[in-house]
Backbone as JSON Lines, residues from 0, in Angstrom:
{"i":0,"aa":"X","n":[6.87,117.46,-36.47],"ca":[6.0,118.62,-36.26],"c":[6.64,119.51,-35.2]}
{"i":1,"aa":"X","n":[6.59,120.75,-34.99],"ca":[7.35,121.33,-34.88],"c":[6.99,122.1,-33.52]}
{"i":2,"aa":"X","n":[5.39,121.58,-33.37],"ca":[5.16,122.28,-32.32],"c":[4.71,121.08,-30.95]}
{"i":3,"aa":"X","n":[5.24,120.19,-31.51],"ca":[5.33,118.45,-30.84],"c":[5.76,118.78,-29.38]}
{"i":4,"aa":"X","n":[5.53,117.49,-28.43],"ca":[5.88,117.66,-27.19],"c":[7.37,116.67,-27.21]}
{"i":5,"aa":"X","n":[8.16,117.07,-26.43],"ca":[9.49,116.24,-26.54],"c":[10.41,115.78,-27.87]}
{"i":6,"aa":"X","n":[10.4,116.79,-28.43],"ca":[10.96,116.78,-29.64],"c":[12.24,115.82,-30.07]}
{"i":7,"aa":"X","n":[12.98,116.22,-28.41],"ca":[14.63,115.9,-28.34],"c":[14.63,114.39,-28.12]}
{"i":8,"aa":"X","n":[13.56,114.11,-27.52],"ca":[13.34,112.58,-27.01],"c":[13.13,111.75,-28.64]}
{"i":9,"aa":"X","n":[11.79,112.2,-29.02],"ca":[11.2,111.54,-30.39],"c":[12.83,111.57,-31.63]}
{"i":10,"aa":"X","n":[13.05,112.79,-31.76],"ca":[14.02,112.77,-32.86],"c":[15.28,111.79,-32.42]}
{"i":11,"aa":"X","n":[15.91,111.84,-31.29],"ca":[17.09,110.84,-31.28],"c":[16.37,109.95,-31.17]}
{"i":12,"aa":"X","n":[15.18,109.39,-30.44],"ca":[14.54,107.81,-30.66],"c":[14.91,107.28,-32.28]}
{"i":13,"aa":"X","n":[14.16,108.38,-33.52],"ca":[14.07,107.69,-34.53],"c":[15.22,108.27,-35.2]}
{"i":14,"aa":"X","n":[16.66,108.93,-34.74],"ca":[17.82,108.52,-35.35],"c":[18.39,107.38,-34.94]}
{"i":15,"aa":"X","n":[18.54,106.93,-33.43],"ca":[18.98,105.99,-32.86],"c":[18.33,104.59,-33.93]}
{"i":16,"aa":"X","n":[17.06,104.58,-34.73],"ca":[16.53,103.41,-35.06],"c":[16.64,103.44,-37.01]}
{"i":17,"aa":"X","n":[17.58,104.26,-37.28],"ca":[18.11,104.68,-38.45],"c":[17.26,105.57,-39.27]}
{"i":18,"aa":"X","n":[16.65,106.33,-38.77],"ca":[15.5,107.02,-39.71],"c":[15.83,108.29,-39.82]}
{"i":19,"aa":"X","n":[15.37,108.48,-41.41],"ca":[16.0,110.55,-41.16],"c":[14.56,110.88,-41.03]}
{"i":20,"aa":"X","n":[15.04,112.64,-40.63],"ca":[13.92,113.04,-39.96],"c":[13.4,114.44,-41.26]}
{"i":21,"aa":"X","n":[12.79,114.72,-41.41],"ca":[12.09,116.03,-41.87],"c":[11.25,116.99,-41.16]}
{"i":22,"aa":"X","n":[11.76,117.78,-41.2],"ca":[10.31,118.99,-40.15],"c":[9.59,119.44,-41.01]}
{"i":23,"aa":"X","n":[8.28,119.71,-40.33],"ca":[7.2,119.94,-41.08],"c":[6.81,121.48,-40.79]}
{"i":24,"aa":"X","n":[6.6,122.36,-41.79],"ca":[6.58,123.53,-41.8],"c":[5.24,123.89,-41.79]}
{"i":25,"aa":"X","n":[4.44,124.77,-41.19],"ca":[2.71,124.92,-41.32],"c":[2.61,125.75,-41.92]}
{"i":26,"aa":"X","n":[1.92,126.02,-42.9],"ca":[1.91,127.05,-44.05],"c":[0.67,126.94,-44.68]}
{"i":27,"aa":"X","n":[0.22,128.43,-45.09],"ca":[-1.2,128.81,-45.63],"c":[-1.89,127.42,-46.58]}
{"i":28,"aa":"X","n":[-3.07,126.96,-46.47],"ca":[-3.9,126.41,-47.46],"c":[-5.04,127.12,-47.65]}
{"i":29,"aa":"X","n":[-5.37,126.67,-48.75],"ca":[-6.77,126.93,-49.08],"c":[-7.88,126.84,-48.41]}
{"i":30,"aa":"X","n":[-8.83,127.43,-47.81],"ca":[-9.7,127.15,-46.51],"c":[-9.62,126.84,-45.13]}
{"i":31,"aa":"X","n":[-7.93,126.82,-45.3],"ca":[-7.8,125.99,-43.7],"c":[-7.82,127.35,-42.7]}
{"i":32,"aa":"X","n":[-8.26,126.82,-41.29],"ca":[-8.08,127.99,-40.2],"c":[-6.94,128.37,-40.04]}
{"i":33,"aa":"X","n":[-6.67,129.86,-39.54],"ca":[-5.19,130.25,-39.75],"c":[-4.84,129.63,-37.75]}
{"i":34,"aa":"X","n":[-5.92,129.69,-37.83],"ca":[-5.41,129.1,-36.29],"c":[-4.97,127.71,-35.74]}
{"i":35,"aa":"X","n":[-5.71,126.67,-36.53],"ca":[-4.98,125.03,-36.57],"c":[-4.08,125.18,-37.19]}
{"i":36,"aa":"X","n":[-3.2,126.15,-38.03],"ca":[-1.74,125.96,-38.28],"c":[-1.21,126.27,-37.05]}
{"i":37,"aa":"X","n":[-1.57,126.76,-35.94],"ca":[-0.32,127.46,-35.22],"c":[0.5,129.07,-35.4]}
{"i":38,"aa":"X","n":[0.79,129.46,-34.3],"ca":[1.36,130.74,-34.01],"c":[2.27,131.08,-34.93]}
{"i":39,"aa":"X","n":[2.96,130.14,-35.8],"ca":[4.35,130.3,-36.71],"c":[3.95,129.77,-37.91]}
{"i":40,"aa":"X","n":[3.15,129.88,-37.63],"ca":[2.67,129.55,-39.23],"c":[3.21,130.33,-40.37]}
{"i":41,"aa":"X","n":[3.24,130.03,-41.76],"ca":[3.8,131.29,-42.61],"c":[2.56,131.26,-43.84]}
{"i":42,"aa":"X","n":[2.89,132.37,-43.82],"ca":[0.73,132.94,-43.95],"c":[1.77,133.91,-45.34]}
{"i":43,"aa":"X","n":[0.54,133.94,-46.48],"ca":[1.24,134.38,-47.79],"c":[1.02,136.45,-47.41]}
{"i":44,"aa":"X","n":[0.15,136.61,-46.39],"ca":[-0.31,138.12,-45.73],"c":[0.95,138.81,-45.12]}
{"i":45,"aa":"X","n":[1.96,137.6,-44.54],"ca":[3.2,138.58,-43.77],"c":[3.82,138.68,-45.33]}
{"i":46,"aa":"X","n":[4.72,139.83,-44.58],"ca":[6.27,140.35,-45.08],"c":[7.18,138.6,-45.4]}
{"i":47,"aa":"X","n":[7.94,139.06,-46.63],"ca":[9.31,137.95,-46.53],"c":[9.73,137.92,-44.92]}
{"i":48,"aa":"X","n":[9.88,139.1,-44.49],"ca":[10.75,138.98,-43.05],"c":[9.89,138.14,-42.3]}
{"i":49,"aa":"X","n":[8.93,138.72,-42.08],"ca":[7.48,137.82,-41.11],"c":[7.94,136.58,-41.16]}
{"i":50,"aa":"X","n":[7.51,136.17,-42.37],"ca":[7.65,135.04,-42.6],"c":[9.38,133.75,-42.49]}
{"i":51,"aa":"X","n":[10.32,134.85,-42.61],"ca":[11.11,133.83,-42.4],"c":[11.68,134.19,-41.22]}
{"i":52,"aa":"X","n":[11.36,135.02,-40.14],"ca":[11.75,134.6,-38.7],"c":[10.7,134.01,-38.47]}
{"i":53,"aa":"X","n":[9.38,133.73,-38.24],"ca":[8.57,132.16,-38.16],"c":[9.4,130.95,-38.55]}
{"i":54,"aa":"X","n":[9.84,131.05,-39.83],"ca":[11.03,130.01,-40.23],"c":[11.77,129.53,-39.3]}
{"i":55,"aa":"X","n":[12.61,130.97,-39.39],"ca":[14.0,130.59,-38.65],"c":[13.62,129.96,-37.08]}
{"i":56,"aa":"X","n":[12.28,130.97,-36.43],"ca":[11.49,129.42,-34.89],"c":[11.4,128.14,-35.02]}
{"i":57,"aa":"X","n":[10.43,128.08,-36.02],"ca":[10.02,126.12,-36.08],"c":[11.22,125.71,-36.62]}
{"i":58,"aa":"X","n":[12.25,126.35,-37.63],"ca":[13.79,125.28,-37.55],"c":[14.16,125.45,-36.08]}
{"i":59,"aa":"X","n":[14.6,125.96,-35.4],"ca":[15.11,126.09,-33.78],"c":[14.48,125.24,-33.26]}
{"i":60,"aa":"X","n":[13.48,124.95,-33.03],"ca":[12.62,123.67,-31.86],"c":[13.29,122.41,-32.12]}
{"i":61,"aa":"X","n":[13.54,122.02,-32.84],"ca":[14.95,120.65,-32.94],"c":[15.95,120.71,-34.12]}
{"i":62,"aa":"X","n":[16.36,119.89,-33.85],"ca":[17.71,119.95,-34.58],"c":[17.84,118.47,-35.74]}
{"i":63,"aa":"X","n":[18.93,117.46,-36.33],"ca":[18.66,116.59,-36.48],"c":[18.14,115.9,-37.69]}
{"i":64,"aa":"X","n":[17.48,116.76,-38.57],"ca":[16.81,117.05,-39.85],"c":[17.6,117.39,-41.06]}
{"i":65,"aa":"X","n":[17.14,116.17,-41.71],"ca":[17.98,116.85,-43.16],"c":[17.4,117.95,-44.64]}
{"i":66,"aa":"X","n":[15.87,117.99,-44.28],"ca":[14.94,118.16,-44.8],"c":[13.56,119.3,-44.36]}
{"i":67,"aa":"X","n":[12.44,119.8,-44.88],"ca":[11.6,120.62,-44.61],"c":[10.59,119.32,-45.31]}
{"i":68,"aa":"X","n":[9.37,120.07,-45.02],"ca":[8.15,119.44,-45.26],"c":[6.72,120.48,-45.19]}
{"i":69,"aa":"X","n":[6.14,120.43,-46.23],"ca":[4.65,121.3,-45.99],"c":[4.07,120.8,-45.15]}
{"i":70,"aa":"X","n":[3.16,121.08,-44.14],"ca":[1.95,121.17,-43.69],"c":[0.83,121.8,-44.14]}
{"i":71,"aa":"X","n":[0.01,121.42,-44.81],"ca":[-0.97,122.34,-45.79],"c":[-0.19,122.71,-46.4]}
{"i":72,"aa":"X","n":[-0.48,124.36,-47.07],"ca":[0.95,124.99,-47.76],"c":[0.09,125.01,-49.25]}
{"i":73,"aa":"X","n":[-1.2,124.88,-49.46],"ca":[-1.35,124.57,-51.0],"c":[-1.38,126.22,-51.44]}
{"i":74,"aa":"X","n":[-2.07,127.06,-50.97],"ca":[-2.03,128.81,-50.89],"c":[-0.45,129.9,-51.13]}
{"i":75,"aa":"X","n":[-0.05,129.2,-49.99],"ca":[1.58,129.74,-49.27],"c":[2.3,129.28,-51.08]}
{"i":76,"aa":"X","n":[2.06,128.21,-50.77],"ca":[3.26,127.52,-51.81],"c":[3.29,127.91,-53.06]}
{"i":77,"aa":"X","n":[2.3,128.47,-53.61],"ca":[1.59,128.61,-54.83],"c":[1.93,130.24,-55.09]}
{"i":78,"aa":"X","n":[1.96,130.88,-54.48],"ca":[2.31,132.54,-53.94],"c":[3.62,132.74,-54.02]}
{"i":79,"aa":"X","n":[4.77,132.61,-55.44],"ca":[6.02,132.81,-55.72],"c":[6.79,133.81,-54.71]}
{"i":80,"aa":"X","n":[6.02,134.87,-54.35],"ca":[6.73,136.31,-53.48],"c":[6.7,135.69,-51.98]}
{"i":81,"aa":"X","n":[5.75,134.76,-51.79],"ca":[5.74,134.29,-50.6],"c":[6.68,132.73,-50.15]}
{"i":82,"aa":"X","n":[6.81,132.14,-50.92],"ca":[7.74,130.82,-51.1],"c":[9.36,131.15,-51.7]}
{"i":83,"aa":"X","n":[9.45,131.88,-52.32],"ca":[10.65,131.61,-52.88],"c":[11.66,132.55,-51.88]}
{"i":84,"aa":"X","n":[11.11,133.35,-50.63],"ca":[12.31,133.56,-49.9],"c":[12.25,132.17,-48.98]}
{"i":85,"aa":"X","n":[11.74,131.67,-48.63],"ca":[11.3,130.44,-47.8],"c":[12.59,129.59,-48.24]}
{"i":86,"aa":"X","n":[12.35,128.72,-49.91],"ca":[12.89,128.18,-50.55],"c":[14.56,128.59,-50.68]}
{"i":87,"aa":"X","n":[14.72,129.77,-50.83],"ca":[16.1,130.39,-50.71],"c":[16.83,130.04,-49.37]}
{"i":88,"aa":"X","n":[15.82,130.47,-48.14],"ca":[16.61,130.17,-46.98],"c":[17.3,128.78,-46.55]}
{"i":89,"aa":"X","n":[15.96,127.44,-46.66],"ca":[16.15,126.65,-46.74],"c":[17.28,126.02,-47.52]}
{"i":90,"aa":"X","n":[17.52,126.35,-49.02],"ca":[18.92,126.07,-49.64],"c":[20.18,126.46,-49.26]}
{"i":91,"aa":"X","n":[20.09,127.68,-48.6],"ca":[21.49,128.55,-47.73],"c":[21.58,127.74,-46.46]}
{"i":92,"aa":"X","n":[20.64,127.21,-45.7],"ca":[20.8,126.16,-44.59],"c":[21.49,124.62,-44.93]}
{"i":93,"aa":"X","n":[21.52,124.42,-46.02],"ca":[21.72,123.39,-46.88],"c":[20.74,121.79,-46.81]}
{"i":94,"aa":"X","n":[19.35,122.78,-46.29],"ca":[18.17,121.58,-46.21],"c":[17.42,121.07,-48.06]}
{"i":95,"aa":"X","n":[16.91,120.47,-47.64],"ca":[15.86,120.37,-48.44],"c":[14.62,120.42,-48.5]}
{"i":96,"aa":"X","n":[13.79,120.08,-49.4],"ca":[12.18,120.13,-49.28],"c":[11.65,119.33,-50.45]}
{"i":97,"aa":"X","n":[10.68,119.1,-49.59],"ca":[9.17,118.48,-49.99],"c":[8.51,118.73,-50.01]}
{"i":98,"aa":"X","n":[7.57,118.48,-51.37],"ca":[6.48,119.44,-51.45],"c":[5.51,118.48,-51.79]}
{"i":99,"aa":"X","n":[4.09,118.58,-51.17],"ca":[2.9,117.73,-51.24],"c":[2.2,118.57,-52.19]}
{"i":100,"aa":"X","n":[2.18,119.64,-52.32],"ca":[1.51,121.03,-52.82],"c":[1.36,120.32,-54.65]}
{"i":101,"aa":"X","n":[2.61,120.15,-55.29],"ca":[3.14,120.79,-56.19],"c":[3.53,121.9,-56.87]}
{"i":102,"aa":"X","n":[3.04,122.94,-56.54],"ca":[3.53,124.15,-56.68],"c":[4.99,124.84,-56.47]}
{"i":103,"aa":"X","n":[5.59,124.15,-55.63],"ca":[6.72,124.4,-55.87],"c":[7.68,124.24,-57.1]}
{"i":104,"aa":"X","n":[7.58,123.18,-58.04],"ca":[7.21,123.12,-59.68],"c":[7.83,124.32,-60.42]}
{"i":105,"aa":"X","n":[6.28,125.52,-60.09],"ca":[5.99,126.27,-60.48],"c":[6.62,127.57,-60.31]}
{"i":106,"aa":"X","n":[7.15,127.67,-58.98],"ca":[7.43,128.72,-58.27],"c":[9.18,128.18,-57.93]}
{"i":107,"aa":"X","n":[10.17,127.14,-58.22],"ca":[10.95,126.95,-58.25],"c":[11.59,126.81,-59.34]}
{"i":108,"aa":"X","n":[10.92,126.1,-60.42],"ca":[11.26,125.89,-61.78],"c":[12.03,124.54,-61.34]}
{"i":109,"aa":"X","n":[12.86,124.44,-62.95],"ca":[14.18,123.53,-62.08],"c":[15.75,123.73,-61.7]}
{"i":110,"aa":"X","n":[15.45,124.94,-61.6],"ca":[17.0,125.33,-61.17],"c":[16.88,125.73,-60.03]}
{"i":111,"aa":"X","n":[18.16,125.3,-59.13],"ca":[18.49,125.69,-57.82],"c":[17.51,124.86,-56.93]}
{"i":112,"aa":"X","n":[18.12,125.04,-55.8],"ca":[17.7,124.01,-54.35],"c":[17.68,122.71,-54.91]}
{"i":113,"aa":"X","n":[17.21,122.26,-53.58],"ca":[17.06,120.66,-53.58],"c":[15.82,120.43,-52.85]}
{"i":114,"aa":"X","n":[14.99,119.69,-54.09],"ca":[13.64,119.75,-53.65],"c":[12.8,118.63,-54.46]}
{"i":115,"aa":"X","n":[12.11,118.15,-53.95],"ca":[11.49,117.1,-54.54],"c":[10.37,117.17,-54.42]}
{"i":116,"aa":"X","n":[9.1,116.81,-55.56],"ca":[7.54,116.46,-55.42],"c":[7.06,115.51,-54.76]}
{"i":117,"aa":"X","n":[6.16,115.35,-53.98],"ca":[5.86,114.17,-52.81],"c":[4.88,113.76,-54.04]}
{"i":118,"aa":"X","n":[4.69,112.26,-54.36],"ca":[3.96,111.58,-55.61],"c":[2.48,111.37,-54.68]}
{"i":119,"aa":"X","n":[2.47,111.05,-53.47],"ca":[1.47,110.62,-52.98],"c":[1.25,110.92,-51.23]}
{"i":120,"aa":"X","n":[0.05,111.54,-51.19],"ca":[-0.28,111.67,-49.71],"c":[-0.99,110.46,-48.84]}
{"i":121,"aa":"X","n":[-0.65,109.98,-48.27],"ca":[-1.52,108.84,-47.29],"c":[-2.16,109.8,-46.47]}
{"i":122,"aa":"X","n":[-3.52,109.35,-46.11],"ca":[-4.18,109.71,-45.5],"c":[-4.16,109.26,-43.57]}
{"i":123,"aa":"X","n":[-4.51,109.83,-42.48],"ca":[-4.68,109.09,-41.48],"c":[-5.24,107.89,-41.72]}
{"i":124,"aa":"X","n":[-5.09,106.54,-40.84],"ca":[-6.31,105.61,-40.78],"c":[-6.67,105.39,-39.52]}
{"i":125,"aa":"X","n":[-7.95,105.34,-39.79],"ca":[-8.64,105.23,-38.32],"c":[-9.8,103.94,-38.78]}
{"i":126,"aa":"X","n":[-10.07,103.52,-39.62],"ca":[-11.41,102.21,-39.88],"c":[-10.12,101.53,-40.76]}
{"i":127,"aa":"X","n":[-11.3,100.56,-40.93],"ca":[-10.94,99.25,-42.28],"c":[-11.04,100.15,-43.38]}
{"i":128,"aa":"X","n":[-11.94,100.95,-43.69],"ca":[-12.35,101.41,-44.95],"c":[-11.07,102.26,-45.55]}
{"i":129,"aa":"X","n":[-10.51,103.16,-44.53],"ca":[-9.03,103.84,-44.31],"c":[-8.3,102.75,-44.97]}
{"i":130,"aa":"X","n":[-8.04,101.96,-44.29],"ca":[-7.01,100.94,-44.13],"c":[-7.34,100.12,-45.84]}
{"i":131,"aa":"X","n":[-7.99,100.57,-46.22],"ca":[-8.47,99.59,-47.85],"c":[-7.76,100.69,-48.31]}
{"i":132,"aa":"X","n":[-8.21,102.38,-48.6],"ca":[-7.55,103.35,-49.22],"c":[-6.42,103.5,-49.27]}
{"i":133,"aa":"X","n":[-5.62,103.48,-47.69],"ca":[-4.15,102.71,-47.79],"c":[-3.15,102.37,-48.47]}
{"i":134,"aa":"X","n":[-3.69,100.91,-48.6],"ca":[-3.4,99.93,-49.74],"c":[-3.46,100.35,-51.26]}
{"i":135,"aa":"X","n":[-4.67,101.14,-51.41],"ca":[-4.56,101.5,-52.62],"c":[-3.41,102.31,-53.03]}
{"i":136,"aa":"X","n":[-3.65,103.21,-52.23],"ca":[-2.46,104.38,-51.88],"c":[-0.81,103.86,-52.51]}
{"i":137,"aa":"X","n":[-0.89,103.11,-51.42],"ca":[0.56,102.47,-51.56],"c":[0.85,101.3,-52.8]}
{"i":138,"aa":"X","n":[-0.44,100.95,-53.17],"ca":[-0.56,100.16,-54.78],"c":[0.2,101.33,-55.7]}
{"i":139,"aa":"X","n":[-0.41,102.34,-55.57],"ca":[-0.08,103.52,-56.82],"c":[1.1,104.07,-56.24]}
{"i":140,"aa":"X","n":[1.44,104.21,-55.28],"ca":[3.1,104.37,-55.62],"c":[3.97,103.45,-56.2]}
{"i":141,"aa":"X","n":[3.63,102.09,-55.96],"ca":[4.44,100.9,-56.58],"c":[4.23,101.34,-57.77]}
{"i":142,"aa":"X","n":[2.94,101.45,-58.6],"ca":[2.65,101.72,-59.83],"c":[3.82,102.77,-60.52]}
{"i":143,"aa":"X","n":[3.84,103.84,-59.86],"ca":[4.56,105.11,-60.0],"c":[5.98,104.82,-59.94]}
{"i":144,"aa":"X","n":[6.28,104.41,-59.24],"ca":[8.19,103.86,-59.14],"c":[8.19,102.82,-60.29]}
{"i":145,"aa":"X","n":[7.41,101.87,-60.75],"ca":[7.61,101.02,-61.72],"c":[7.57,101.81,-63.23]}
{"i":146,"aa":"X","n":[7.07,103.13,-63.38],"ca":[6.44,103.79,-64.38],"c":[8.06,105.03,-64.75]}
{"i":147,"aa":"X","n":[8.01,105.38,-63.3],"ca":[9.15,107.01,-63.74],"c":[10.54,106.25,-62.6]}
{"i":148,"aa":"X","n":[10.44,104.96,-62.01],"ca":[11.61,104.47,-61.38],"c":[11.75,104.98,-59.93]}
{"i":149,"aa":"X","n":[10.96,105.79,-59.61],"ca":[10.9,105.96,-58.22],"c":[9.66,106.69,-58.0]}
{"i":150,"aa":"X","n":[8.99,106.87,-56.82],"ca":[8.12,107.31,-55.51],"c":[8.16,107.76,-54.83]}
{"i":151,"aa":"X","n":[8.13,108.53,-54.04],"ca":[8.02,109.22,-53.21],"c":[6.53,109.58,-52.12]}
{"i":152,"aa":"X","n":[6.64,109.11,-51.31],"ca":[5.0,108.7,-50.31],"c":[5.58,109.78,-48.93]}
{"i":153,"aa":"X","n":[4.16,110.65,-48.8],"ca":[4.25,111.3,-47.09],"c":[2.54,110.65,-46.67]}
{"i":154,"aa":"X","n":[2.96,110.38,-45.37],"ca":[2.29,109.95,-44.86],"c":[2.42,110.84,-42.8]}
{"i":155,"aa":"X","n":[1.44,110.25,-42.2],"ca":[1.03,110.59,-40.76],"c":[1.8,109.48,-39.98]}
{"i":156,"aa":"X","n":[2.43,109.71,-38.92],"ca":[3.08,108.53,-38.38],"c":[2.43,108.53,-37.35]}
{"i":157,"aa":"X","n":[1.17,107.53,-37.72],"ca":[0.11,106.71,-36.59],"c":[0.25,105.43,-36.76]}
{"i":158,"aa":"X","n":[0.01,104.97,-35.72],"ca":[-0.06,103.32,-35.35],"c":[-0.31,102.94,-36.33]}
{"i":159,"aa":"X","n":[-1.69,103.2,-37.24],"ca":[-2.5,102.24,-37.84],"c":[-1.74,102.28,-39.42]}
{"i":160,"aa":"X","n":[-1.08,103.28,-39.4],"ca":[-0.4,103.69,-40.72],"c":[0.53,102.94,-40.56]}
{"i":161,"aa":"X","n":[1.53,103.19,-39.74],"ca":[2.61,102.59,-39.63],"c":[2.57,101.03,-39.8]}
{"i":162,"aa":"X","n":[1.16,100.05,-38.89],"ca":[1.06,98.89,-39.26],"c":[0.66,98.44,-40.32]}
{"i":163,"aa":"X","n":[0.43,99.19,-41.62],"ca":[-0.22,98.8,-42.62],"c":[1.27,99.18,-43.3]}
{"i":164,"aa":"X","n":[2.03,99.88,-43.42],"ca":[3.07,100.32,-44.16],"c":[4.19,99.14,-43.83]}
{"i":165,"aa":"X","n":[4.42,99.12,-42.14],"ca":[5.82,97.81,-42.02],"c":[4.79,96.25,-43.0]}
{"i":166,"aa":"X","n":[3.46,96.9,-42.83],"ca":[3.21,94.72,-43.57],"c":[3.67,94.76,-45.17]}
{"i":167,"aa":"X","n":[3.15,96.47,-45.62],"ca":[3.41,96.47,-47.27],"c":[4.78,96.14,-47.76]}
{"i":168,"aa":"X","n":[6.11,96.91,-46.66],"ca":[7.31,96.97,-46.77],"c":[7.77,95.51,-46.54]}
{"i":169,"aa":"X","n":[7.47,94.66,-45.74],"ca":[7.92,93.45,-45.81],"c":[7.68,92.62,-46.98]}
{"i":170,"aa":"X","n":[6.83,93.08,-48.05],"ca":[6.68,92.14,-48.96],"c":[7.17,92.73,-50.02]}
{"i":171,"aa":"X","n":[7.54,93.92,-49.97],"ca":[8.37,94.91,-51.62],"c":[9.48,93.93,-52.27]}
{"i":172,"aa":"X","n":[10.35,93.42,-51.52],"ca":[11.49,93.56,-52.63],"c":[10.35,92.08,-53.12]}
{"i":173,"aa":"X","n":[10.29,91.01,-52.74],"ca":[8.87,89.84,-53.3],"c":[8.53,90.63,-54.81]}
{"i":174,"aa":"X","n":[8.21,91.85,-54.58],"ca":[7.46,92.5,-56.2],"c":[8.41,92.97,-56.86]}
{"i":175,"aa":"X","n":[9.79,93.09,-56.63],"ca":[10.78,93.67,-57.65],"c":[11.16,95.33,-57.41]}
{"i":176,"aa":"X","n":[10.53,95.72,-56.27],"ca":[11.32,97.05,-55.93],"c":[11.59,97.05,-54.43]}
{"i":177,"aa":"X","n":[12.45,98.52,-53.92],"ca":[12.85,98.24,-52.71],"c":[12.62,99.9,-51.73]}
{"i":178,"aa":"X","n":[12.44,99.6,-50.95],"ca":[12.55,100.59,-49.73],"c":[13.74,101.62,-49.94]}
{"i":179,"aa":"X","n":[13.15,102.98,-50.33],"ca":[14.93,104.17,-49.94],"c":[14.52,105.42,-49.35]}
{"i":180,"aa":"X","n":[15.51,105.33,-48.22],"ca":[15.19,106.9,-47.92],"c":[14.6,107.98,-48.51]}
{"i":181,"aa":"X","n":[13.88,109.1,-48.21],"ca":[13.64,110.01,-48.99],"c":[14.83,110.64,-49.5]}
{"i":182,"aa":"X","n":[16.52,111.0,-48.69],"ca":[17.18,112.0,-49.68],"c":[17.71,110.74,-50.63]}
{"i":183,"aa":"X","n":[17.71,109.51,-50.62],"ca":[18.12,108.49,-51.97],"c":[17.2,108.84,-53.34]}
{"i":184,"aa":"X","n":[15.71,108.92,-52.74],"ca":[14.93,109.67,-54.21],"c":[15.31,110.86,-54.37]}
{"i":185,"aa":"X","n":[15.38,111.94,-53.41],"ca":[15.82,113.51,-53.85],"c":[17.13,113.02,-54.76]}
{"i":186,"aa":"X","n":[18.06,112.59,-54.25],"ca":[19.28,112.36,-55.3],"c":[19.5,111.75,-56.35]}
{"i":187,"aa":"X","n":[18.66,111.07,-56.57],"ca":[18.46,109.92,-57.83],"c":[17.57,111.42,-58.6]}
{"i":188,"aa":"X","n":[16.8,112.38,-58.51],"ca":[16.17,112.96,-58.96],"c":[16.96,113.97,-59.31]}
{"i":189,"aa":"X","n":[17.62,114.9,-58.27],"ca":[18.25,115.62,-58.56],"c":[19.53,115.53,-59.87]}
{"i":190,"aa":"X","n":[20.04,114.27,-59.87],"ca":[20.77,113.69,-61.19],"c":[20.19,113.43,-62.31]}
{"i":191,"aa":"X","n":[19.09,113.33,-62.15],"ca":[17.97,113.36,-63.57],"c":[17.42,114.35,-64.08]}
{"i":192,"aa":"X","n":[17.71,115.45,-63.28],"ca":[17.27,117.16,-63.49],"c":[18.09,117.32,-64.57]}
């Protein structure tokens, strides 16, 4: 997140512990306040320009990243005049993206960039009841990688997530599939395009 405290600290922590990183971009949804996105938000109301010097800020706050990521974004994303200079820049940077939206689909087609559909959103957990949805959650991605051969899961990196995800991950390969980076699915995908 982009408007995080200690950015430089968090990101080499979780390269130092082999993890790639993605930044998360805040971008228009449907009903959401334009104000819990933040000052840089990219709102489908600005100019292309507006909008991609906001860009070009939240990439500047760290470095380190191989990837973009929505934050909300179901509005923004969906708004071709408003995403596809976004999408352009991002490919000339030589990042990628993820899209929770799906709309990018729509507004990308399948030619050009490198970009992948997120199959499934995890939710925060904060109860047991969370922590049951979870599971389900992460049932139907197994489902989904066993069905089209891979998955793709975004999730919140909270405690309670995280401890429910390292217990699921310790028992995967046990069921016949395995743990891969997100750009291992972008690329396995991108070759299937």
């Amino acid at each position: 997140a982009p408007y995080a405290k200690n950015l430089e600290f968090w990101t080499e922590k979780a390269r130092r512990a082999g993890h790639e990183i993605i930044i998360e971009i805040p971008m228009e949804g449907y009903g959401v306040n334009h104000a819990a996105l933040g000052s840089a938000a990219l709102l489908s109301s600005h100019t292309a320009e507006q909008n991609l010097q906001r860009l070009d800020w939240l990439l500047s706050r760290f470095g380190g990243y191989f990837a973009a990521t929505n934050y909300q974004g179901g509005k923004f994303s969906a708004d071709a005049d408003a995403m596809t200079p976004v999408l352009s820049r991002l490919h000339d940077l030589g990042l990628a993206y993820f899209d929770d939206t799906g709309a990018v689909r729509r507004v990308a087609g399948e030619s050009g960039g490198r970009w992948a559909i997120v199959n499934r959103v995890i939710a925060p957990v904060s109860d047991n009841e969370q922590r049951t949805m979870l599971r389900e959650d992460l049932e139907a991605l197994e489902r989904i990688a066993r069905r089209d051969g891979d998955a793709l899961g975004k999730t919140y990196a909270y405690g309670a997530n995280i401890e429910e995800i390292e217990q699921w991950a310790s028992k995967i390969e046990s069921r016949g599939l395995a743990i891969a980076p997100a750009s291992a699915v972008l690329q396995a995908r991108g070759a299937a395009r």
